[in-house]
VEXSE-859234 format. One record per atom (N, C-alpha, C): residue number from 1; residue in one letter; atom name; x, y, z. Coordinates in steps of 0.2 Angstrom, whole numbers, plus 5000, padded with zeros to 4 digits. Each point is the difference from the previous one (the first is absolute). Layout:
REM VEXSE-859234
+-------+------+------+------+------+------+
| pamar | selo | fivo |    u |    v |    w |
+-------+------+------+------+------+------+
|   NUM |    A |   CA |    X |    Y |    Z |
...
+-------+------+------+------+------+------+
***
This chain:
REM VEXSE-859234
+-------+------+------+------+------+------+
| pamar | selo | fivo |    u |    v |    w |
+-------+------+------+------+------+------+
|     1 |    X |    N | 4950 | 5082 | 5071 |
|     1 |    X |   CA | 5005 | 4998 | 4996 |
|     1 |    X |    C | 5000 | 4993 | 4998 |
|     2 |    X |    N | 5001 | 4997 | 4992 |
|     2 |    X |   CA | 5000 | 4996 | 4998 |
|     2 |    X |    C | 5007 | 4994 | 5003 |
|     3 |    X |    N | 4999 | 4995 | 5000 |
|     3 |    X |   CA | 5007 | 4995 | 5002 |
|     3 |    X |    C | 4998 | 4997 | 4992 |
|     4 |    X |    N | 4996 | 4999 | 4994 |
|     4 |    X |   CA | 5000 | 4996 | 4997 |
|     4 |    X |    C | 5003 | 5001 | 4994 |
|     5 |    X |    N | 5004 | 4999 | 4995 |
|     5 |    X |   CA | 5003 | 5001 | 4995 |
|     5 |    X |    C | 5002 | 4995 | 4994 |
|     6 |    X |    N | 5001 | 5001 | 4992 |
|     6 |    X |   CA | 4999 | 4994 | 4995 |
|     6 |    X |    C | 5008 | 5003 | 4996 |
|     7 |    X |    N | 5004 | 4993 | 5003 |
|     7 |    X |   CA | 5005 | 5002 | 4997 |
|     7 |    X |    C | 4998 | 4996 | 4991 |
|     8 |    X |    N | 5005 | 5002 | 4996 |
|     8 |    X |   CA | 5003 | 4997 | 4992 |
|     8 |    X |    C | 5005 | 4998 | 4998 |
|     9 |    X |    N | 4999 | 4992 | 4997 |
|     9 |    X |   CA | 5007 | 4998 | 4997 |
|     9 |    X |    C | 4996 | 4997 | 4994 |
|    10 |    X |    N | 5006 | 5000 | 4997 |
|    10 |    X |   CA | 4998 | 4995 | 4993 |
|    10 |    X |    C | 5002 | 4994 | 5000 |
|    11 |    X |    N | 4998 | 4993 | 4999 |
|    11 |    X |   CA | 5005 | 4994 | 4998 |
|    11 |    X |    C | 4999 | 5000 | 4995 |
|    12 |    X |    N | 5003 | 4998 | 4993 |
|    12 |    X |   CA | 4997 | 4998 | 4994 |
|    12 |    X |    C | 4995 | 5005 | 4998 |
|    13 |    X |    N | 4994 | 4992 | 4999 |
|    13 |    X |   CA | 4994 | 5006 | 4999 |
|    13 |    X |    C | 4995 | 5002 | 5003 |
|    14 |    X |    N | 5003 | 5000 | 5006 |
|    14 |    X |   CA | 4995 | 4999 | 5006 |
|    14 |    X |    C | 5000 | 5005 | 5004 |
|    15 |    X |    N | 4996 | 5004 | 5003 |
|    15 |    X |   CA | 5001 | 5007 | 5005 |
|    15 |    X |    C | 4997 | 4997 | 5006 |
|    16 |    X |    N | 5004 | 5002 | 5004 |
|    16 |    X |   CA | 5000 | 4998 | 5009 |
|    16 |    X |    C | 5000 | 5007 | 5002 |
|    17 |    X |    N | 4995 | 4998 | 5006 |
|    17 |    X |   CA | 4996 | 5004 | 5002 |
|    17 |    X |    C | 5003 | 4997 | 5008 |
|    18 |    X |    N | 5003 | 5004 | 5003 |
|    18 |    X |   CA | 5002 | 5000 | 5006 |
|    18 |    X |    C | 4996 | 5005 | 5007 |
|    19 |    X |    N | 4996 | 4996 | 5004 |
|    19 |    X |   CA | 4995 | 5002 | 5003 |
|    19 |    X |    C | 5004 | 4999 | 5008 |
|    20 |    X |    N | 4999 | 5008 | 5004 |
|    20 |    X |   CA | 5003 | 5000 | 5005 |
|    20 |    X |    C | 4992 | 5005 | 5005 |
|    21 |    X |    N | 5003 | 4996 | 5007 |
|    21 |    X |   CA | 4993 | 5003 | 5004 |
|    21 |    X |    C | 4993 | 4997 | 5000 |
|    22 |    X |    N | 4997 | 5006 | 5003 |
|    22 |    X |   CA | 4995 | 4999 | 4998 |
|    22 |    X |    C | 4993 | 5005 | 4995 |
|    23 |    X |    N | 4997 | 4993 | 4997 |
|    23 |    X |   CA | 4997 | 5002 | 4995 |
|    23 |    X |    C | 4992 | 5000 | 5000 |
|    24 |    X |    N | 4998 | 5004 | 5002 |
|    24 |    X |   CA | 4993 | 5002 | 5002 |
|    24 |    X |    C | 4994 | 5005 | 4997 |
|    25 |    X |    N | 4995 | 5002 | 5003 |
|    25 |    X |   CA | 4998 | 5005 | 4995 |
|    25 |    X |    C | 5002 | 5007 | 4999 |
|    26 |    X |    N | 5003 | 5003 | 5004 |
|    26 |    X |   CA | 5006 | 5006 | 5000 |
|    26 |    X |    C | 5007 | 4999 | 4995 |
|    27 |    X |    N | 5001 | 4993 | 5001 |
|    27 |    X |   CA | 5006 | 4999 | 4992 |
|    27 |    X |    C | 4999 | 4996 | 4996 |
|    28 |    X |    N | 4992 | 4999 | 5000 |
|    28 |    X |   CA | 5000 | 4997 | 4993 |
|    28 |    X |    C | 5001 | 5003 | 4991 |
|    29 |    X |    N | 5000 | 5007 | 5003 |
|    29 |    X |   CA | 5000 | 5005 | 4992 |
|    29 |    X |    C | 5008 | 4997 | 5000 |
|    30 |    X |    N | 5005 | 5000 | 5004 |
|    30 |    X |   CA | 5005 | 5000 | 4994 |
|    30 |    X |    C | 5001 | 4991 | 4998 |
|    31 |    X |    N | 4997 | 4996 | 5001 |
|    31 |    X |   CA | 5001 | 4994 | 4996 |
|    31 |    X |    C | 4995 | 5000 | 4997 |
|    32 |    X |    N | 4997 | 5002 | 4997 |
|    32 |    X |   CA | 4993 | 5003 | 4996 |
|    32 |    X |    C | 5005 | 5003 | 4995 |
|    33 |    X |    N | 5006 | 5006 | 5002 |
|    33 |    X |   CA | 5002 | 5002 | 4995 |
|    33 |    X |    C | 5007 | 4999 | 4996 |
|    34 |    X |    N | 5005 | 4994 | 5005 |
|    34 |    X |   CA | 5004 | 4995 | 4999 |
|    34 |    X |    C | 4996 | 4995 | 4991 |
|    35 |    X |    N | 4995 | 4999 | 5004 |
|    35 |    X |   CA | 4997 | 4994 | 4995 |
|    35 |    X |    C | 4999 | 5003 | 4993 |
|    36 |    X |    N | 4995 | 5008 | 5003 |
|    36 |    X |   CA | 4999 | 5002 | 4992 |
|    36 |    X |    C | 5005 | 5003 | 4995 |
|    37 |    X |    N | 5007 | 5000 | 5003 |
|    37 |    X |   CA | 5007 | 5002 | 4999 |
|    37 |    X |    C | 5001 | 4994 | 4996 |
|    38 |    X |    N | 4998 | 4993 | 5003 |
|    38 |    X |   CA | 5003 | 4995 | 4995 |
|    38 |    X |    C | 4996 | 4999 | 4995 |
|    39 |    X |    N | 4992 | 5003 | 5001 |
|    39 |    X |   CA | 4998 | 4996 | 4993 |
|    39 |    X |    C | 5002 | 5009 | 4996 |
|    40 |    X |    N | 5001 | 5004 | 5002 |
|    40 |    X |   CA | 5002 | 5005 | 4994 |
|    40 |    X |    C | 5006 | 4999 | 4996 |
|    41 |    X |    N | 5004 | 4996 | 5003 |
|    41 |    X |   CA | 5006 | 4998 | 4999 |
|    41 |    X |    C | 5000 | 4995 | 4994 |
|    42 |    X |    N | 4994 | 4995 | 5000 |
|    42 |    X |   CA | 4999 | 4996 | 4997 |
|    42 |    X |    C | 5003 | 4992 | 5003 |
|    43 |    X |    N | 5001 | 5002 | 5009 |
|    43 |    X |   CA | 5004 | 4993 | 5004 |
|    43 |    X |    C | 4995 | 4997 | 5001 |
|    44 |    X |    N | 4998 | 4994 | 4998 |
|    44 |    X |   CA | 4991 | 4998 | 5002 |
|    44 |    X |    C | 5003 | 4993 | 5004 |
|    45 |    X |    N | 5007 | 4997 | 5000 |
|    45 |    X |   CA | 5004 | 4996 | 5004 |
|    45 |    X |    C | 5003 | 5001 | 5006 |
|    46 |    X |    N | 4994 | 5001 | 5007 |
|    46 |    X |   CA | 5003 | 5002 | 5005 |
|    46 |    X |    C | 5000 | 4997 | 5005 |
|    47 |    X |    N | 5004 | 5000 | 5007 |
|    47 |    X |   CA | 5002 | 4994 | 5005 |
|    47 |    X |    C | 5000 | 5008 | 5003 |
|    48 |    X |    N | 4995 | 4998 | 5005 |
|    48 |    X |   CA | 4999 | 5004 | 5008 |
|    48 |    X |    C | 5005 | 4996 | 5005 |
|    49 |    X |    N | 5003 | 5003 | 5002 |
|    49 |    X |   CA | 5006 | 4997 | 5005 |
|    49 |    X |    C | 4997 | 5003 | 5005 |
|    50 |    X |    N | 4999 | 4997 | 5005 |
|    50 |    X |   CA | 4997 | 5002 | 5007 |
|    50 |    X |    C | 5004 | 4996 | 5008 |
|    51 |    X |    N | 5005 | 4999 | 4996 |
|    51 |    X |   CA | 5005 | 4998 | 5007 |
|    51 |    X |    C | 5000 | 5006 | 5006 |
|    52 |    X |    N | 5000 | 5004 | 4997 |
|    52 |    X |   CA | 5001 | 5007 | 5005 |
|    52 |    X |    C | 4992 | 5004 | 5001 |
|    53 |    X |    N | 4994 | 4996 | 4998 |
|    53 |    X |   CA | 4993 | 5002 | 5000 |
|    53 |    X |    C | 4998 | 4999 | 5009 |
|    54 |    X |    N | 5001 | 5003 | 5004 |
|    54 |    X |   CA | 4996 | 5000 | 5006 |
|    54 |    X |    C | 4992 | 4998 | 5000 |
|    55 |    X |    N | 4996 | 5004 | 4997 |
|    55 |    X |   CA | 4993 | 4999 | 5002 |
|    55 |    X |    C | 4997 | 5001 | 4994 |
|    56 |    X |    N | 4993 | 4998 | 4999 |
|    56 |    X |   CA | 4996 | 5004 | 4994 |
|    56 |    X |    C | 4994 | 4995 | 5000 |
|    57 |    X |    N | 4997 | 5008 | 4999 |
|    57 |    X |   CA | 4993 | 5002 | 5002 |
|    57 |    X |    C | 4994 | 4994 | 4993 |
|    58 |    X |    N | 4995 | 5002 | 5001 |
|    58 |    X |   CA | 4995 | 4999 | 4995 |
|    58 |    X |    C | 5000 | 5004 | 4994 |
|    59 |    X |    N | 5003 | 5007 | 5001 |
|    59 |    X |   CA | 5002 | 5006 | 4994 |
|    59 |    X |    C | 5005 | 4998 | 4996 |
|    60 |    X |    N | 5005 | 4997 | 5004 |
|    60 |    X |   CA | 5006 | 4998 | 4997 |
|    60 |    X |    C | 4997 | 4993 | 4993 |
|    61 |    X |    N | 4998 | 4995 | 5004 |
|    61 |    X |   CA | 4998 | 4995 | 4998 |
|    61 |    X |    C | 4996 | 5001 | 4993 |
|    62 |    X |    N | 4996 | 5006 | 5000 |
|    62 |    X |   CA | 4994 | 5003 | 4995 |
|    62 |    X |    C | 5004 | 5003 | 4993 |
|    63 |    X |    N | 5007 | 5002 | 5002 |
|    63 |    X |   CA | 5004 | 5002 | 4995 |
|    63 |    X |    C | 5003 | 4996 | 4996 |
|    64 |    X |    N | 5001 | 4991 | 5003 |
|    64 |    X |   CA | 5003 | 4997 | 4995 |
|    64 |    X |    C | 4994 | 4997 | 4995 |
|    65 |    X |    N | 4995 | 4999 | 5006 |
|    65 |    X |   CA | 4991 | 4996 | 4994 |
|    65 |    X |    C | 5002 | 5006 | 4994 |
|    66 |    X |    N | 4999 | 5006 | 5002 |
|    66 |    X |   CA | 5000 | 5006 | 4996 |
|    66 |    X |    C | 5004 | 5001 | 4992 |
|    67 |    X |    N | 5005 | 4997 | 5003 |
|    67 |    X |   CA | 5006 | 4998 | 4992 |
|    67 |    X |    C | 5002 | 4995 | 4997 |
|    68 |    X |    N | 4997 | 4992 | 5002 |
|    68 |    X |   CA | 5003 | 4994 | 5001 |
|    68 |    X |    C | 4995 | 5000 | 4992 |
|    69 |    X |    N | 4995 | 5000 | 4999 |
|    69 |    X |   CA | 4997 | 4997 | 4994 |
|    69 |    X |    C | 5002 | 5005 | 4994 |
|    70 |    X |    N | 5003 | 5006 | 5000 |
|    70 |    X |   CA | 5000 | 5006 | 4996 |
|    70 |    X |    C | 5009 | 4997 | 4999 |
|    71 |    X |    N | 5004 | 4998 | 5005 |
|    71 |    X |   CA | 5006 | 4997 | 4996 |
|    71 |    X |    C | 5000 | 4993 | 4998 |
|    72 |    X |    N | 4996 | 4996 | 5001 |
|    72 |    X |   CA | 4999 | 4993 | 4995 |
|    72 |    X |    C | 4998 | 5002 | 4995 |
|    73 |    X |    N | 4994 | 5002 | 4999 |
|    73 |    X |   CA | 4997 | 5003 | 4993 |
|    73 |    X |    C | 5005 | 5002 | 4996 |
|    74 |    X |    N | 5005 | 5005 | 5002 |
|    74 |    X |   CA | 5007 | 5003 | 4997 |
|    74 |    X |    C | 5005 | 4991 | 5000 |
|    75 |    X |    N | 4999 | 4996 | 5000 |
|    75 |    X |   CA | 5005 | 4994 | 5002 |
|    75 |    X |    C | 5003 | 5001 | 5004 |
|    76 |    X |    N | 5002 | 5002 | 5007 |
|    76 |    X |   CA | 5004 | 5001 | 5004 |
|    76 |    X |    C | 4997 | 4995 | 5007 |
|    77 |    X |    N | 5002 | 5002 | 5006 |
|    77 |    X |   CA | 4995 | 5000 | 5006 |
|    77 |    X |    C | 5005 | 5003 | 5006 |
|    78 |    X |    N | 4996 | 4997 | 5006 |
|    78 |    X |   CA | 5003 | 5003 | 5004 |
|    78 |    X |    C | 5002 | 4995 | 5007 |
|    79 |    X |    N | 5007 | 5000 | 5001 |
|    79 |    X |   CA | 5000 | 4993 | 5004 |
|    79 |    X |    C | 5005 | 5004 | 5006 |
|    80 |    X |    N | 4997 | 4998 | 5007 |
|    80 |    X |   CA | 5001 | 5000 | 5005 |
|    80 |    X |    C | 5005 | 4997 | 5004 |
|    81 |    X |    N | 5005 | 5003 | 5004 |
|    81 |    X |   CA | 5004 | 4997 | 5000 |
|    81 |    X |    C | 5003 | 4999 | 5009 |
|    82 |    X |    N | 5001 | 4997 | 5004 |
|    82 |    X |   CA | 5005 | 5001 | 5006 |
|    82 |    X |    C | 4996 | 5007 | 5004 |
|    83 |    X |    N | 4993 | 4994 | 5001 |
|    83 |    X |   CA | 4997 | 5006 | 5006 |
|    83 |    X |    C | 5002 | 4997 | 5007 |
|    84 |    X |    N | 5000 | 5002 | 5006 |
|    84 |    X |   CA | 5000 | 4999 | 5005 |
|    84 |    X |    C | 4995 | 4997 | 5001 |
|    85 |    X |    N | 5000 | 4996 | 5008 |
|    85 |    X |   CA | 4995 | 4993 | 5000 |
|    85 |    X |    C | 4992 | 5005 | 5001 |
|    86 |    X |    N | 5000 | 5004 | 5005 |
|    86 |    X |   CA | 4997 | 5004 | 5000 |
|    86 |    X |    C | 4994 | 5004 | 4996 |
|    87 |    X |    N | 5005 | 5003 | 4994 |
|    87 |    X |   CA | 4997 | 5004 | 4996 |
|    87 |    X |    C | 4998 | 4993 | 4995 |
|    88 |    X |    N | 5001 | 4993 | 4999 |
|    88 |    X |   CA | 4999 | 4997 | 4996 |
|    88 |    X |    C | 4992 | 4996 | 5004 |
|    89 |    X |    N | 5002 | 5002 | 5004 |
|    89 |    X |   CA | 4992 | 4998 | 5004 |
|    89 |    X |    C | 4994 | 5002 | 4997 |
|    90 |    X |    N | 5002 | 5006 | 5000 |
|    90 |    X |   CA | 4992 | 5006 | 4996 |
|    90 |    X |    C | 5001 | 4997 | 4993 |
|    91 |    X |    N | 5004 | 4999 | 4997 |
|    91 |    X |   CA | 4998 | 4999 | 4991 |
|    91 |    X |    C | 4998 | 4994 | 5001 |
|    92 |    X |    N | 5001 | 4996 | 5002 |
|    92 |    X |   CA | 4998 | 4991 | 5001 |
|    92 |    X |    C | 4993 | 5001 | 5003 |
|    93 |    X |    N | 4999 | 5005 | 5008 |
|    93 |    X |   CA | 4990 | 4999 | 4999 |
|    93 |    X |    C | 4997 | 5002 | 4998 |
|    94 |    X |    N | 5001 | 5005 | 4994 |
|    94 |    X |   CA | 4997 | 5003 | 4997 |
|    94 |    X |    C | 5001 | 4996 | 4991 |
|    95 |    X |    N | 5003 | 4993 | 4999 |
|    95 |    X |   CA | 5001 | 4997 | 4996 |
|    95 |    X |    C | 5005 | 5002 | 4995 |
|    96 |    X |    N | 5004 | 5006 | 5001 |
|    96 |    X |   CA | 5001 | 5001 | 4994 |
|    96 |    X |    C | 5008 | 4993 | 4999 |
|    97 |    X |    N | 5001 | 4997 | 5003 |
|    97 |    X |   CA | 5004 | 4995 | 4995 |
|    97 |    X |    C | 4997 | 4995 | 4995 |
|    98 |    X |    N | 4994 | 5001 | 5000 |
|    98 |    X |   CA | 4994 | 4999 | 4994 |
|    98 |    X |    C | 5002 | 5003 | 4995 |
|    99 |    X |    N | 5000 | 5006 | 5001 |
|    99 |    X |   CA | 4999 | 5006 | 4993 |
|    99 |    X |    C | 5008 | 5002 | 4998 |
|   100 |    X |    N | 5005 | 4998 | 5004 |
|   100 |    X |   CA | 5006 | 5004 | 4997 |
|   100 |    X |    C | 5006 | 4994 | 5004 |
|   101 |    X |    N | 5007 | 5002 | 4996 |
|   101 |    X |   CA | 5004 | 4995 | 5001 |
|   101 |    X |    C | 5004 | 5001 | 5007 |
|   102 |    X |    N | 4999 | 4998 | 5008 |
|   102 |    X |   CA | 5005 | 5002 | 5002 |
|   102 |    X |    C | 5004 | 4995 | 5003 |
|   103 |    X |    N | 5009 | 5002 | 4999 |
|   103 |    X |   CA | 5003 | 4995 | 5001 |
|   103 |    X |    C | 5005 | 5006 | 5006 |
|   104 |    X |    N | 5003 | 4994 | 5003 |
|   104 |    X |   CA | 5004 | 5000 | 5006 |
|   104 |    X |    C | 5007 | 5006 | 4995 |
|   105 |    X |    N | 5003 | 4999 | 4997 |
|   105 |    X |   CA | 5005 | 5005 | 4998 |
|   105 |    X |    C | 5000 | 5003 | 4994 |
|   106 |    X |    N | 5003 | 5008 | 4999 |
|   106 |    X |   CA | 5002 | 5000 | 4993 |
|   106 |    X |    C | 5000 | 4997 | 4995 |
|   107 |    X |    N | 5005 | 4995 | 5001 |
|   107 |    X |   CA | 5004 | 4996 | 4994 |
|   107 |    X |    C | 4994 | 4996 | 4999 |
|   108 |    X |    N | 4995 | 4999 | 5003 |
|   108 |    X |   CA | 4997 | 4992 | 4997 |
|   108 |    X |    C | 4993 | 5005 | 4997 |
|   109 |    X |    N | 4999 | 5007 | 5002 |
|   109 |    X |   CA | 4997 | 5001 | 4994 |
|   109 |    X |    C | 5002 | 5003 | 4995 |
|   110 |    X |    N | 5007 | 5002 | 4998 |
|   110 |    X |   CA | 5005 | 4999 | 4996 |
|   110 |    X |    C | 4998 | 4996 | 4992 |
|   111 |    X |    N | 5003 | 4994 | 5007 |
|   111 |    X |   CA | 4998 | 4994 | 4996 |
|   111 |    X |    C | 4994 | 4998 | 4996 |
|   112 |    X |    N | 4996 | 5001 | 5002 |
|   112 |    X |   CA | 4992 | 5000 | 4999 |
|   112 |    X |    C | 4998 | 5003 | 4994 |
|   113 |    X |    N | 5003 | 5008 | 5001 |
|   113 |    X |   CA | 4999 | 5005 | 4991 |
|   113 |    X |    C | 5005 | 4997 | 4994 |
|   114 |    X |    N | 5005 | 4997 | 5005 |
|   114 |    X |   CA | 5006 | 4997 | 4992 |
|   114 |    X |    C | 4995 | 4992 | 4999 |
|   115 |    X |    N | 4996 | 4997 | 5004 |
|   115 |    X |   CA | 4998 | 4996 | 4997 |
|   115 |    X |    C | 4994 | 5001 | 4995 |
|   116 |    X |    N | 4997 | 5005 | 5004 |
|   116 |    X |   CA | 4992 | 5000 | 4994 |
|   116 |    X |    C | 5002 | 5004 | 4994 |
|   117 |    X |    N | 5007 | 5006 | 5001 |
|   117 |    X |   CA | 5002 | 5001 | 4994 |
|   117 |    X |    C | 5002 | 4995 | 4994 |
|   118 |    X |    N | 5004 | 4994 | 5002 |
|   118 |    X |   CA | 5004 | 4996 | 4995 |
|   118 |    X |    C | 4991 | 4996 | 4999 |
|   119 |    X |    N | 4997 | 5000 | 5004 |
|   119 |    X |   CA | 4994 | 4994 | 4997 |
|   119 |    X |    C | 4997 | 5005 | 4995 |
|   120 |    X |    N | 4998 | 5006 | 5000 |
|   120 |    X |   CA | 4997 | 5005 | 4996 |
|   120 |    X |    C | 5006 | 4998 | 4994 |
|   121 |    X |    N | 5006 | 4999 | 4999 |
|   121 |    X |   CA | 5003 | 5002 | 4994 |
|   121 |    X |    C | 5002 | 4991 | 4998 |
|   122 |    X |    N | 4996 | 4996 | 5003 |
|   122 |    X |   CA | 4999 | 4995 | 4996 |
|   122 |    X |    C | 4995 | 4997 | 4997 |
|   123 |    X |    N | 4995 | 5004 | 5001 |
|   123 |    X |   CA | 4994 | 4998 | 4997 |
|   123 |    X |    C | 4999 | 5004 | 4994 |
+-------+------+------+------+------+------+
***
């Protein structure tokens, strides 16, 4: 039996993606299917909230490489948000705060899409 699950909100323009448990090879299909929900939607503006993420695997990890350059391409991205020190462990030695934007809370990566938004609409 699964403990892992992907809740949904909307702020503005942005979908949040609310990750509880653990996310491994057994529940990687439903963030797999979370994600492909948002680009059928057309949400390419998404904040992984992982305050409530206990663990994740290399599977886990393989699903954001997976979507991350298919919503930039779309203008969007994907920014990571209030992981446990833990789970922030593995994305850091496997580099990913190189490749993707991850900040300590929600709100500041919030902040982040209202700002590359207002720069995109002053150029």
């Amino acid at each position: 039996m699964s403990n892992f699950s992907v809740g949904f909100r909307e702020e503005a323009h942005i979908r949040i993606l609310d990750l509880k448990g653990e996310l491994d090879a057994h529940t990687v299909s439903e963030l797999e299917a979370a994600l492909q929900k948002c680009r059928e939607d057309k949400n390419h503006h998404i904040i992984v909230n992982g305050a409530h993420l206990q663990y994740i695997s290399s599977a886990g990890l393989g699903v954001f490489m997976a979507y991350i350059e298919e919503m930039r391409e779309a203008g969007g991205d994907i920014k990571i948000a209030g992981l446990q020190a833990n789970v922030f462990n593995i994305f850091d030695l496997l580099g990913f705060p190189l490749l993707f934007d991850i900040v300590e809370a929600e709100e500041e990566a919030i902040r982040k899409f209202d700002a590359d938004r207002n720069e995109k609409n002053e150029s």
